[in-house]
N, CA and C atoms as an extended XYZ file, in Angstrom:
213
Properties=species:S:1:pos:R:3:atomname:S:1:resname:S:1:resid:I:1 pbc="F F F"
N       -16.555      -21.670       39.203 N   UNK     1
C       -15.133      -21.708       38.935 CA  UNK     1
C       -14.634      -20.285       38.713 C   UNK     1
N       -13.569      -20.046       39.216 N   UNK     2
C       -12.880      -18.420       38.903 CA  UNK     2
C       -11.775      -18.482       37.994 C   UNK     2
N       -11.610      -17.846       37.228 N   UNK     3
C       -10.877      -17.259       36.159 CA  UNK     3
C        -9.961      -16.508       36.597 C   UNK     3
N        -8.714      -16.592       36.268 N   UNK     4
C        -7.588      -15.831       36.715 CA  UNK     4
C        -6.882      -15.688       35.137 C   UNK     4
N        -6.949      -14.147       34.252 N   UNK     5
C        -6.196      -14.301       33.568 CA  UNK     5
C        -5.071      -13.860       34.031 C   UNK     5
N        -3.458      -14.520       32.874 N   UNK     6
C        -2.347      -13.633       33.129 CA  UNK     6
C        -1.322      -13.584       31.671 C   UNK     6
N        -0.948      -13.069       31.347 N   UNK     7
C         0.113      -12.935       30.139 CA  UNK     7
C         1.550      -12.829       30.725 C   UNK     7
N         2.326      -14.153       30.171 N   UNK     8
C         3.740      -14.260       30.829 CA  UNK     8
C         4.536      -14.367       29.401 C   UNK     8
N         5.313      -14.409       29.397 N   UNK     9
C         6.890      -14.921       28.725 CA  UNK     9
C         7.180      -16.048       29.193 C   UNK     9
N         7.400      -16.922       28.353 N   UNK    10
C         8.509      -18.592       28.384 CA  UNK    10
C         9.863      -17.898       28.384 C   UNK    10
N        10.513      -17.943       29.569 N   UNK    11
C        11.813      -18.170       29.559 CA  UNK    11
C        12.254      -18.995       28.708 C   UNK    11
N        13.899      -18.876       28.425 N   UNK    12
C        14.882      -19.519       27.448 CA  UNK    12
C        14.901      -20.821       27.526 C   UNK    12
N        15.004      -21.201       28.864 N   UNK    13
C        14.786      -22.768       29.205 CA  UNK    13
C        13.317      -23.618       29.307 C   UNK    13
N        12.086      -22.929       29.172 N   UNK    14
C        11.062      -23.505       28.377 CA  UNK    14
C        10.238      -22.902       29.490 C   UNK    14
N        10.375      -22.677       31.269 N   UNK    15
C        10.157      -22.542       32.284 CA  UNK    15
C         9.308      -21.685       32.392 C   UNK    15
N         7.840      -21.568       32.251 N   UNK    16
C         6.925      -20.408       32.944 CA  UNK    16
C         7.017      -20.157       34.602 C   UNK    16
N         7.144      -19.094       35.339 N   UNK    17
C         6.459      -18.685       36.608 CA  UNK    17
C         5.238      -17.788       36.604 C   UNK    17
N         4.580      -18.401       37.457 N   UNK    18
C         3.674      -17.752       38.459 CA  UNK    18
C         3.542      -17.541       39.461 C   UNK    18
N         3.714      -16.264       39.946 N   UNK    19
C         3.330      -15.629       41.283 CA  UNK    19
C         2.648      -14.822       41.643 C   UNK    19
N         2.208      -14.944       42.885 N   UNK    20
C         1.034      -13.767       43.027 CA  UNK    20
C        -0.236      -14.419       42.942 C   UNK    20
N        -0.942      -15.164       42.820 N   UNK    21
C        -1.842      -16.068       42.772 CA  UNK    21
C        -2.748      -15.539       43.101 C   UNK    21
N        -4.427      -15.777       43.178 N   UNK    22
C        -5.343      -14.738       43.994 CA  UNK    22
C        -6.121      -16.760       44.717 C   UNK    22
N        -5.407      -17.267       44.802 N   UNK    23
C        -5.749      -18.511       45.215 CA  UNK    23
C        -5.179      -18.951       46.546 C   UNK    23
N        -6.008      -19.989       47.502 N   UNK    24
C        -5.526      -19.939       48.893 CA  UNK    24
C        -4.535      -21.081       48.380 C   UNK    24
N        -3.400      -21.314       49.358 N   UNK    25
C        -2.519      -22.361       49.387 CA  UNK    25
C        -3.117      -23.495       49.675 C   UNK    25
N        -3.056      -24.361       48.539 N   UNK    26
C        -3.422      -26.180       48.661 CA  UNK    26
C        -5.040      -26.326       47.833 C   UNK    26
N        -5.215      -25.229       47.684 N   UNK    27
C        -6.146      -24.849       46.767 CA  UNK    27
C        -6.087      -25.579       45.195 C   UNK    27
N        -7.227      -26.427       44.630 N   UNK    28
C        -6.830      -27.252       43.509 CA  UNK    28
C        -7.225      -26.370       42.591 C   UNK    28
N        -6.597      -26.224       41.277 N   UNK    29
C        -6.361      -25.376       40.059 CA  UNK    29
C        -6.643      -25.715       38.873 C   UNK    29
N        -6.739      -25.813       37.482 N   UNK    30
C        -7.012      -26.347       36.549 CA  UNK    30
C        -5.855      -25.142       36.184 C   UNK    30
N        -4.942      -25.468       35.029 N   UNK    31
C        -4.305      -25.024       34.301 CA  UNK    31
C        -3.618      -24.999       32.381 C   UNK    31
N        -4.854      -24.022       31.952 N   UNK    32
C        -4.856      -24.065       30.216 CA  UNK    32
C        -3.529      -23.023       29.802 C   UNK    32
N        -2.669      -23.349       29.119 N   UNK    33
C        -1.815      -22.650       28.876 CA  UNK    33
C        -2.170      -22.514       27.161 C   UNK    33
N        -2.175      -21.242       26.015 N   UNK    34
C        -2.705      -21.223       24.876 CA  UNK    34
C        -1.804      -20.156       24.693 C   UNK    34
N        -1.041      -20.617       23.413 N   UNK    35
C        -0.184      -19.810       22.223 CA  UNK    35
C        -0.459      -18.547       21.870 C   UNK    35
N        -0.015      -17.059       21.734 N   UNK    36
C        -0.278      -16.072       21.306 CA  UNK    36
C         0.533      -15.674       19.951 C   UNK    36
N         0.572      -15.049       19.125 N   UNK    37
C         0.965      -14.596       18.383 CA  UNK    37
C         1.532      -13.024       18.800 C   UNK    37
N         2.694      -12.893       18.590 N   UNK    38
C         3.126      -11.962       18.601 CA  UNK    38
C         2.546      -10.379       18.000 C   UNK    38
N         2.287      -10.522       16.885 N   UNK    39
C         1.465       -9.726       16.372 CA  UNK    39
C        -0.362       -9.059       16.670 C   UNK    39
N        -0.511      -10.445       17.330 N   UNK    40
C        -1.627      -10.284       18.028 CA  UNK    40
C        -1.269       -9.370       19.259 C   UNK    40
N        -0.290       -9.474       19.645 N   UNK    41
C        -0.462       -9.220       21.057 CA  UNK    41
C        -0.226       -7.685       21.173 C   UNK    41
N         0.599       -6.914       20.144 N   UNK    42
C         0.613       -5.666       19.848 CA  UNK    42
C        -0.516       -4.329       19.688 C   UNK    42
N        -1.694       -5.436       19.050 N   UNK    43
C        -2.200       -4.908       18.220 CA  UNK    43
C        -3.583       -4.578       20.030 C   UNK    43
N        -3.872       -3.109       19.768 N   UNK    44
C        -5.043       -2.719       20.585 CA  UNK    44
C        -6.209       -2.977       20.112 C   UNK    44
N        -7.078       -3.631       21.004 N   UNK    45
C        -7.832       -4.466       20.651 CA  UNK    45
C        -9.123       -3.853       21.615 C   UNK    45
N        -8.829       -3.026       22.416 N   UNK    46
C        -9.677       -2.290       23.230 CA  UNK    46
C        -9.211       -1.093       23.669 C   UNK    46
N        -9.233        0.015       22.662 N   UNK    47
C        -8.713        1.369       23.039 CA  UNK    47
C        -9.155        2.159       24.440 C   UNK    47
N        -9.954        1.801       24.699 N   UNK    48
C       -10.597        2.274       25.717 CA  UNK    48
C       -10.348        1.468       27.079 C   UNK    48
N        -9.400        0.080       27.099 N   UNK    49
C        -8.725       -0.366       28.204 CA  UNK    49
C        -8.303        0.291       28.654 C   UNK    49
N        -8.219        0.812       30.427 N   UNK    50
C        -7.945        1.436       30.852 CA  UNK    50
C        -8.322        2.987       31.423 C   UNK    50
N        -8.814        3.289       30.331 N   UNK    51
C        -9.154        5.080       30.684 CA  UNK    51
C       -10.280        5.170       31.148 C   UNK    51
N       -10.085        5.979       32.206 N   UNK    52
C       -10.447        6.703       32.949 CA  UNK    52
C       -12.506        6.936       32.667 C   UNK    52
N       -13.213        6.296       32.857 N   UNK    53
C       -14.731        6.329       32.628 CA  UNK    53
C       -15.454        6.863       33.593 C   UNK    53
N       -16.273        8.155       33.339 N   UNK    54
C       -17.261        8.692       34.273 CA  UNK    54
C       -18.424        8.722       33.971 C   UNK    54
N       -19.529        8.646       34.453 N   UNK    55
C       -20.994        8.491       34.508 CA  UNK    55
C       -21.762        9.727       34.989 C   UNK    55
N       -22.289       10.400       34.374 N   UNK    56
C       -23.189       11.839       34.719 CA  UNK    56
C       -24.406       11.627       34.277 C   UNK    56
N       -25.029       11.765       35.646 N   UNK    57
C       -26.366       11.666       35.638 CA  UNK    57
C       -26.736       10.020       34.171 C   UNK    57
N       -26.244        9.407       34.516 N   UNK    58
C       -26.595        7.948       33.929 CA  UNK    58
C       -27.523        7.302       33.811 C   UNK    58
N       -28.973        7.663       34.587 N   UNK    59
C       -30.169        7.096       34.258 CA  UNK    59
C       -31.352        8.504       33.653 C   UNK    59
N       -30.378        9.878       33.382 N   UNK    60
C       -31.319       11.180       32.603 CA  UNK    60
C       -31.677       10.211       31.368 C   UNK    60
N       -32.889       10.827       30.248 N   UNK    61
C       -33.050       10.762       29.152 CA  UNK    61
C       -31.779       11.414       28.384 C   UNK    61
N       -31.505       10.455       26.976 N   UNK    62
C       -30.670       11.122       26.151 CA  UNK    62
C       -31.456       11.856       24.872 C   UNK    62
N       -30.679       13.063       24.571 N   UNK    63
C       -31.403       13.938       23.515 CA  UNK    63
C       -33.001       13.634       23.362 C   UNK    63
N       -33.754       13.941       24.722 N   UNK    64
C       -34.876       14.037       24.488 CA  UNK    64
C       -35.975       15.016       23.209 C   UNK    64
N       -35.256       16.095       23.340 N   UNK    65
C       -35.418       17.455       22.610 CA  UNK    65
C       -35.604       16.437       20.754 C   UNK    65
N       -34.552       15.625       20.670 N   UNK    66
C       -34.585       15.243       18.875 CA  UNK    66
C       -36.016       14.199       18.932 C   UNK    66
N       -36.877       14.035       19.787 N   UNK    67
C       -38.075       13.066       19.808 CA  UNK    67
C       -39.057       13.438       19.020 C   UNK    67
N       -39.606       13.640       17.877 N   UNK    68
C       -40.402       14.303       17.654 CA  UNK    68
C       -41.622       13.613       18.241 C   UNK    68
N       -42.097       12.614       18.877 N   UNK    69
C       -43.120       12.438       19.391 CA  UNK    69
C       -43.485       12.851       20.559 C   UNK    69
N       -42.414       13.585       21.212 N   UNK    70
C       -42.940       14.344       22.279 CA  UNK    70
C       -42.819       16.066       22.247 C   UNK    70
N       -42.804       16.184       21.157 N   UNK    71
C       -43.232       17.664       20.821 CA  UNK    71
C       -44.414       18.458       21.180 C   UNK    71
């Protein structure tokens, strides 16, 4: 099963849309709709969403030098 999250606004008249779908047309869906709190939704919860992540040399040893067993 695939997961599609999305964060919308209820219009005034009660009315959610969705568009943009990553689903083929006629395609069957399951649909959970769940309450947020406003305050929740402010609050950063993953500072690091978003920025920019690079990898150097990613499989070197780290601070080998502080080992004292390989002295």
């Amino acid at each position: 099963m695939e997961a599609y999250r999305v964060e919308k606004e209820v219009a005034t008249n009660g009315v959610l849309q969705l568009n943009a779908l990553p689903f083929k047309e006629g395609e069957l869906v399951e649909v959970i709709i769940l309450g947020r709190k406003r305050e929740m939704h402010k609050v950063a919860h993953s500072p690091l969403r978003g920025k920019v992540i690079a990898y150097i040399d990613p499989t070197e040893p780290v601070a080998q030098d502080d080992w004292e067993l390989l002295r």
